[in-house]
C-alpha positions in Angstrom: 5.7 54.6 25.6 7.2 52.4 23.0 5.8 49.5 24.5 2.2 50.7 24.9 2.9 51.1 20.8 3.9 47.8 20.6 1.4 45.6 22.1 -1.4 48.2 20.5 0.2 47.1 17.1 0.3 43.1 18.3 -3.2 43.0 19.3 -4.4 45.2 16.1 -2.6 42.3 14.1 -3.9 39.1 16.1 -7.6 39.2 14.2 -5.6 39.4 10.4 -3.2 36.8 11.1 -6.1 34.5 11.8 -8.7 35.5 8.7 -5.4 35.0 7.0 -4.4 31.7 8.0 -7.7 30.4 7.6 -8.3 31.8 4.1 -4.8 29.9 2.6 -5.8 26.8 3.3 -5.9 24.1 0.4 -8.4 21.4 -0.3 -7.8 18.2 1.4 -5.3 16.8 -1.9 -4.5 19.5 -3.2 -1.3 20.0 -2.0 -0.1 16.0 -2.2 -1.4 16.3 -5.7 0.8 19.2 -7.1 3.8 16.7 -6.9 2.4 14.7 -10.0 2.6 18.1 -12.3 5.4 17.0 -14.1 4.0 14.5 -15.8 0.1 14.8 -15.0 0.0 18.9 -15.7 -1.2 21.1 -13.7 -4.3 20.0 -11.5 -4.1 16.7 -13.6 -5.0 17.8 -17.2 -2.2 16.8 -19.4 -0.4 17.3 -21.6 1.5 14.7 -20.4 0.9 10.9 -19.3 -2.2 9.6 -18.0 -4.8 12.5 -18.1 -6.2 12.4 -14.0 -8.7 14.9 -13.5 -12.3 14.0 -13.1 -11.5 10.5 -13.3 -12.8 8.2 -10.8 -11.7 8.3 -7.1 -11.5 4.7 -6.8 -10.0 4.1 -10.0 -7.3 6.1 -9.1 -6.8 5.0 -5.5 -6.7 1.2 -7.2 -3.9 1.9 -9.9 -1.7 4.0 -6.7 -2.2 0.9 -4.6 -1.0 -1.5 -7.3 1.9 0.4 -8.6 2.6 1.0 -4.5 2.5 -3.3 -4.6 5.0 -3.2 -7.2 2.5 -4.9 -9.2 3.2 -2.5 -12.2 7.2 -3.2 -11.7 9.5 -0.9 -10.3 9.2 2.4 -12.7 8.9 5.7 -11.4 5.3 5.8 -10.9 6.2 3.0 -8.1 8.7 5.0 -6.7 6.1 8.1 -6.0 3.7 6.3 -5.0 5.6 4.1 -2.0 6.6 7.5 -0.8 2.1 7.7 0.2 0.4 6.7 3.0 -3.2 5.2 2.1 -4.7 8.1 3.4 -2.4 10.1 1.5 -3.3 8.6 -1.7 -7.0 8.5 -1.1 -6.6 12.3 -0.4 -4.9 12.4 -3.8 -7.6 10.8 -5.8 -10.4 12.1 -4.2 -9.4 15.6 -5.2 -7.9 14.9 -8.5 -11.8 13.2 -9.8 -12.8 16.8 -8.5 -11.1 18.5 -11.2 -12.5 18.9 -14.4 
């Protein structure tokens, strides 16, 4: 009987886990991006350095690629952003130029 109780339960629970998973999931960026809070706030607003939200994608992608290049010298901004695949950073900007 405890079984029957059991796999009622289990297939009761099978329909939330999957609503559930599907409603958690972040933008495309959004998770990448919450590494640069320290310094960029939250979502990319400041107070900080740079100010990043709602600038331009591209821009963004360009100054990640040149301090990736170690174009911009070896700070700490070059540091993060060797530790980005192209794809990564493009995720990046493209969602931080969504924020306003």
């Amino acid at each position: 009987m405890q079984s029957v109780k059991t796999g009622a339960l289990m297939l009761a629970l099978i329909p939330c886990s999957g609503a559930w998973a599907q409603a958690t999931v972040p933008p495309p960026g959004r998770l990448l991006a919450s590494n640069c809070f320290q310094c960029h706030g939250t979502n990319g607003k400041g107070p900080g350095f740079e100010r990043l939200a709602g600038e331009s994608s591209d821009e963004i992608y360009k100054e990640l690629k040149e301090m990736q290049s170690g174009k911009e010298g070896q700070g700490l901004m070059t540091k993060h952003a060797m530790g980005y695949t192209d794809a990564q950073l493009r995720a990046m900007s493209k969602w931080f130029s969504t924020q306003r």
